[in-house]
C-alpha positions in Angstrom: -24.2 140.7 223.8 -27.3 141.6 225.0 -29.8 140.4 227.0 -32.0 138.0 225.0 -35.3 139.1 225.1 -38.2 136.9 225.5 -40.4 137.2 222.1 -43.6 135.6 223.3 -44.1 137.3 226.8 -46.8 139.6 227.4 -48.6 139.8 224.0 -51.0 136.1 223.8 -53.9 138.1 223.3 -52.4 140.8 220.6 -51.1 137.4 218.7 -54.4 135.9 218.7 -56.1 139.2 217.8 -53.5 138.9 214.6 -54.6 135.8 213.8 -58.1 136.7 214.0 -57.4 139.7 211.4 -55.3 137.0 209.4 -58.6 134.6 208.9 -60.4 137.6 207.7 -58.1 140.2 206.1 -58.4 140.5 202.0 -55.8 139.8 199.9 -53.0 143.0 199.7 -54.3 145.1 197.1 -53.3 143.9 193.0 -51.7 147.4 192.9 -48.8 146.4 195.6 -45.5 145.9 193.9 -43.8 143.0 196.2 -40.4 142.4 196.2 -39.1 138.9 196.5 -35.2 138.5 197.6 -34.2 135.3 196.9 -34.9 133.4 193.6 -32.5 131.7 191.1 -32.1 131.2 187.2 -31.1 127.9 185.8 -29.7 126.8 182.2 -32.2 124.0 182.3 -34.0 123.6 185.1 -33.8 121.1 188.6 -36.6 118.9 186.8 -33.7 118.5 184.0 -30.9 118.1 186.0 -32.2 116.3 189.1 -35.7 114.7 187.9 -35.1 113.2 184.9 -36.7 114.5 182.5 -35.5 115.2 178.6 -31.8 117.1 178.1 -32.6 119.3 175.2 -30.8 117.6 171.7 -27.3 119.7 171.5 -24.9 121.6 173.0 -26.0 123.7 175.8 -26.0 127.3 175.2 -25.8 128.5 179.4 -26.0 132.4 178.5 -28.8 131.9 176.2 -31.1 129.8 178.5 -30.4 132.1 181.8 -31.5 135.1 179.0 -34.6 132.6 178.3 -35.1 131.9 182.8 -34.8 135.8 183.3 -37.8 136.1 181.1 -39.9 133.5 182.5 -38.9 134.7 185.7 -40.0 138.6 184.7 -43.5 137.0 183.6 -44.2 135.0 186.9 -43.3 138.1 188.9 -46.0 139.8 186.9 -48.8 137.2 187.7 -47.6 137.6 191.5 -47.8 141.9 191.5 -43.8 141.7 192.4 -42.0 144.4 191.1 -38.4 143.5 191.9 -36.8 139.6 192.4 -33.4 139.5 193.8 -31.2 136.8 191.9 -28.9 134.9 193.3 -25.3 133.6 191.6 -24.5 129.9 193.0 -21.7 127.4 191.6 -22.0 125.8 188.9 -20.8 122.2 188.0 -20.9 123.2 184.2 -18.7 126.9 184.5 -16.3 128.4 186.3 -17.1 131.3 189.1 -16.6 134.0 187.3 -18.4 132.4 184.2 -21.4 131.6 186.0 -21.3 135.0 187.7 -20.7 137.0 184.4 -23.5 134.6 182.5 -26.0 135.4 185.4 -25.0 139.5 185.1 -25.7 139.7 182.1 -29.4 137.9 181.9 -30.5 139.8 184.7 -28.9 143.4 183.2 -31.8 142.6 180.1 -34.4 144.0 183.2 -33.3 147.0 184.6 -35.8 147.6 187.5 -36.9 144.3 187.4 -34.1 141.8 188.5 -30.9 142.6 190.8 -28.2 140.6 191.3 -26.6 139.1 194.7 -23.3 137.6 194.0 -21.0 136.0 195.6 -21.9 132.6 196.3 -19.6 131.2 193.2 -16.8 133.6 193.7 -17.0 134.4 197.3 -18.0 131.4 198.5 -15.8 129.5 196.8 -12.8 131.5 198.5 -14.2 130.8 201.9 -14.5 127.3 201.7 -11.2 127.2 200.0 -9.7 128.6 203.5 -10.8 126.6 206.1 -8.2 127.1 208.7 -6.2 130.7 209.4 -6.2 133.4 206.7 -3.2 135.2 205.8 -3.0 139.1 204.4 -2.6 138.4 201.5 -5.7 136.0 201.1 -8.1 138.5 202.7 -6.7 141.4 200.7 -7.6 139.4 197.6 -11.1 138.4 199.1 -11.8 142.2 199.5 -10.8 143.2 196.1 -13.1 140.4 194.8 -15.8 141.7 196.8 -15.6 145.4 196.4 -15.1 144.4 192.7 -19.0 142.4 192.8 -20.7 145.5 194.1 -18.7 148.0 191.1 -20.6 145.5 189.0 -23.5 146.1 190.2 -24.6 143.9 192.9 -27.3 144.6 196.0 -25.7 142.8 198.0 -23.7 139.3 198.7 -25.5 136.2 198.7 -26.1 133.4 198.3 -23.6 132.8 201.4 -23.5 128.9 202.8 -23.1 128.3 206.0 -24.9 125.0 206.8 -26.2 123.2 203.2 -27.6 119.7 203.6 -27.4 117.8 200.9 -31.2 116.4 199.3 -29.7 114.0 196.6 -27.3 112.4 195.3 -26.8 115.1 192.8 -26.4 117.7 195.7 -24.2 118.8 198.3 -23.0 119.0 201.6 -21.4 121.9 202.7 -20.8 123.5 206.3 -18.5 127.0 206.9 -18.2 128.6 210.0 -20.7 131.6 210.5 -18.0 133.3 211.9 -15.0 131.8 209.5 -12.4 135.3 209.4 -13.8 136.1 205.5 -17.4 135.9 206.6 -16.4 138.5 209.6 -14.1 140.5 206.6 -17.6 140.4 204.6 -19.5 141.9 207.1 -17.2 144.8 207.4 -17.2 145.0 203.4 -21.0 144.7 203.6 -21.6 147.5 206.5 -19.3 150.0 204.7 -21.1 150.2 201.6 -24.7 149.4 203.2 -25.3 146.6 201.7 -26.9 143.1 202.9 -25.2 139.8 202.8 -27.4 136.8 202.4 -26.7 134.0 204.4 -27.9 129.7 203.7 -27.6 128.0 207.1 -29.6 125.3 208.7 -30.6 125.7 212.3 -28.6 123.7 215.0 -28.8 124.9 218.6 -27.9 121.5 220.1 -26.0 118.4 218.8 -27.6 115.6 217.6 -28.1 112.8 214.7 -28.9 113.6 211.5 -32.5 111.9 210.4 -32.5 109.1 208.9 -34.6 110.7 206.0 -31.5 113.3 205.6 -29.0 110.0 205.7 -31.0 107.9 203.0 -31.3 110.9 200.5 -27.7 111.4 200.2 -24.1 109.9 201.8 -22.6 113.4 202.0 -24.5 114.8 204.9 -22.5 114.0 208.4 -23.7 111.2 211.2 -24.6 114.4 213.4 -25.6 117.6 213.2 -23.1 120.0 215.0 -24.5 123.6 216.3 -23.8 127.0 214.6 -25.9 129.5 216.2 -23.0 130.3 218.3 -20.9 131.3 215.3 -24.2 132.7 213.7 -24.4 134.9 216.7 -20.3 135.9 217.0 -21.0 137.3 213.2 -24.0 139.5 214.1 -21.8 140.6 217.0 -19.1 141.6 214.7 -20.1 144.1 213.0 -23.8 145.3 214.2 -24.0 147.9 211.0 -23.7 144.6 209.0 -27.3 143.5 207.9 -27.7 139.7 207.9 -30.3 138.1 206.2 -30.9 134.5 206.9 -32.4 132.8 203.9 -35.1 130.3 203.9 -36.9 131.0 207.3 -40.2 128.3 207.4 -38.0 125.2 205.6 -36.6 123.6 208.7 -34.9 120.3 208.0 -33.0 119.9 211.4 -36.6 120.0 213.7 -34.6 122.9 215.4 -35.7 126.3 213.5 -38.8 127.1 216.3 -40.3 130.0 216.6 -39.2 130.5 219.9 -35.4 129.9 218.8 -35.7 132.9 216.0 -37.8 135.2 218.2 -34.6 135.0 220.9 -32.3 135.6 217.9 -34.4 138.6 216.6 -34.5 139.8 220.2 -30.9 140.3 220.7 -29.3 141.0 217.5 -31.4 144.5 215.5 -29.0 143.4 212.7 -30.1 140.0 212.1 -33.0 139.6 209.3 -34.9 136.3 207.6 -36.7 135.6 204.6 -39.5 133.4 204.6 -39.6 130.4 202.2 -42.5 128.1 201.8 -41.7 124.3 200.4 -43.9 122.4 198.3 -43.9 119.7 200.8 -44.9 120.5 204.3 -46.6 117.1 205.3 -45.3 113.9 205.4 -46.6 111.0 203.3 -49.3 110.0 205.5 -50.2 113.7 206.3 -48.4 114.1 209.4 -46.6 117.9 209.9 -43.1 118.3 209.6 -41.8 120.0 212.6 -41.5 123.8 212.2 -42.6 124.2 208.8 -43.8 127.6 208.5 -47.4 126.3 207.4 -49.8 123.5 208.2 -50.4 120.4 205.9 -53.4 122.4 204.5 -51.1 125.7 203.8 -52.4 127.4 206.7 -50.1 130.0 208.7 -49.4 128.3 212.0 -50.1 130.5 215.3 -46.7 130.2 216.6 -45.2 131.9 213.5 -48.0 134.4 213.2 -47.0 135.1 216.4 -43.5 135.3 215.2 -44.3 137.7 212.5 -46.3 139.9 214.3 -43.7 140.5 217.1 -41.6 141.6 214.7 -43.0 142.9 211.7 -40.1 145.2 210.3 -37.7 142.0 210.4 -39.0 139.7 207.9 -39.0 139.8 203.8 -40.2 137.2 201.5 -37.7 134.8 199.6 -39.1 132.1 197.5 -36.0 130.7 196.7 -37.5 128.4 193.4 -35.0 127.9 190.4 -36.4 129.2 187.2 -35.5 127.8 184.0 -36.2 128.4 180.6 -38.7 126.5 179.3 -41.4 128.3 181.6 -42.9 124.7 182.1 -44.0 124.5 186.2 -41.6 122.7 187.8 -42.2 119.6 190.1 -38.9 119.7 191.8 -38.9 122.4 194.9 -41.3 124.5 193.2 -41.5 126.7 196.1 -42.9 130.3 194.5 -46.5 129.7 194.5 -46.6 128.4 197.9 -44.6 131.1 199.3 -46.3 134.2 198.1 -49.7 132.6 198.3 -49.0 132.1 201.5 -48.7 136.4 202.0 -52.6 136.2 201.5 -53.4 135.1 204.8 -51.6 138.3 206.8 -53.2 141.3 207.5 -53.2 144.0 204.8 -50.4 146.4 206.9 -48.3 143.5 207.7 -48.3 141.4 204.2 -47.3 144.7 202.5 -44.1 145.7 205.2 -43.0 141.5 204.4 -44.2 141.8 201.5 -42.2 144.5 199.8 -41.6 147.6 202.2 -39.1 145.3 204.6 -37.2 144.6 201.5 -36.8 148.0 199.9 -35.3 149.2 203.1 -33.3 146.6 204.1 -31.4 146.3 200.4 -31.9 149.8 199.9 -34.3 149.1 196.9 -35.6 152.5 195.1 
């Protein structure tokens, strides 16, 4: 491994020049066509499913309604100047894997150029945490098949991958695989060989310790203590370093452990290892108070330690807004995270909102 380089020495004054430009730098340009890498389509909808309200009268049509999603999702992306969205296939209580994979295909092959799909997460994943101890030949053989047969259908890449998921309700869930579990290292040899990304979930945990109690109230599923995986995170970069990791949801810390000063040493040693930002809807505590290494203040301001973060390295980073569109085009209230995030692509300077923007992303999933 090498040397872990030390993000923040020697450029205070360049960061706080950024910051400076970021105050005062217009928008990006209405012309820029952004690319986001990380959004989802859903049959009904979290406010459906998880808030409460109204289950449409009838039986539940799932290929329709992601046809209806991919629509409102095409729209949204048009208010936002985005050109592409990369959708992601995750289980689904209501279909089998390859349902839910073939149902999501399909929606998103209605708008060629628009929406690509990364899959994986409901077949894949499923595989992996199927296999939690050793792996025989025959298991991995039949892993690789299944992947190499995702990409001949058309994927960008593998994703949504979990690694670390903590569950938010009771109608969630808790799941944890090693980053470097034997399929995951088999996927990044997959990945690397036909130059494609894999997309990973995982919370950030350098260093035991208890989970919150906010964590422990909101649902029974997620473990008395949090266990760390940046070791494994750091044996799979190691791997294979033609592999191109993308870790998903960079700015939404719910461990107090994702720091700026964690991901600069991660981005530092590992040229392999990229993140998508992801901005929540929530970012203050009820009495106003900052949650610890959110990517943005209570007022949706950039903080300086992640402008920082940005700036150091600018060709790293992408933008994935991660909200779950469904098809009634209604805004949602449950982790309505789209506007915040690419609002939040204002604030950069010109040349460095358009690389996160868009440019990082066509380059790193090879995006014509």
């Amino acid at each position: 491994m090498k040397k872990p380089v030390n993000f923040q020495k020697g450029y205070a004054l360049a960061a706080a020049l950024a910051l400076a430009a970021c105050q005062s730098a217009s928008p990006p340009d209405a012309s820029v066509r952004f690319v986001d890498v990380h959004m989802h389509l859903h049959p009904l909808g979290l406010d459906v499913t998880m808030g409460g309200r109204g289950r449409p009268a009838g039986p539940l049509d799932v290929a329709a309604n992601l046809a209806k999603a991919a629509d409102v999702l095409v729209a949204r992306m048009d208010q936002k100047a985005i050109r592409t969205a990369l959708v992601v296939v995750v289980p689904s209580p209501r279909q089998s894997p390859a349902s839910s994979y073939r149902d999501m295909r399909d929606a998103i092959s209605a708008h060629p150029g628009r929406l690509k799909l990364m899959a994986g997460g409901a077949i894949l994943g499923r595989m992996v945490q199927a296999a939690p101890g050793s792996v025989s030949a025959a298991l991995q053989a039949d892993f690789t098949a299944q992947a190499q047969k995702l990409l001949a259908g058309g994927a960008a890449g593998f994703g949504e991958m979990m690694v670390y998921h903590l569950c938010m309700n009771p109608q969630h869930s808790f799941q944890q695989v090693a980053a470097d579990h034997p399929l995951y290292l088999a996927l990044a040899d997959i990945a690397a060989k036909s130059d494609v990304p894999i997309d990973i979930h995982m919370e950030a945990i350098e260093t035991r310790a208890p989970v919150s109690p906010r964590l422990a109230r909101r649902c029974a599923q997620n473990p008395a203590s949090l266990e760390p995986n940046i070791g494994a995170l750091e044996r799979l970069l190691g791997h294979n370093a033609r592999a191109r990791i993308v870790w998903q949801h960079i700015g939404w810390d719910n461990t107090g452990q994702m720091t700026p000063a964690l991901l600069g040493r991660l981005l530092g040693a590992h040229k392999n290892l990229f993140m998508a930002l992801r901005v929540p809807p929530r970012v203050a505590r009820p009495d106003g108070t900052q949650i610890p290494n959110r990517l943005v203040d209570p007022d949706h301001n950039i903080q300086a330690n992640w402008l920082r973060l940005l700036q150091a390295f600018p060709d790293r980073f992408v933008i994935g807004a991660d909200e779950f569109i469904g098809p009634s085009g209604a805004p949602a209230r449950i982790a309505a995270s789209f506007d915040p995030t690419w609002a939040m692509l204002k604030q950069l300077p010109r040349a460095l909102a358009e690389k996160i923007g868009g440019g990082n992303a066509r380059r790193i999933y090879r995006l014509k």
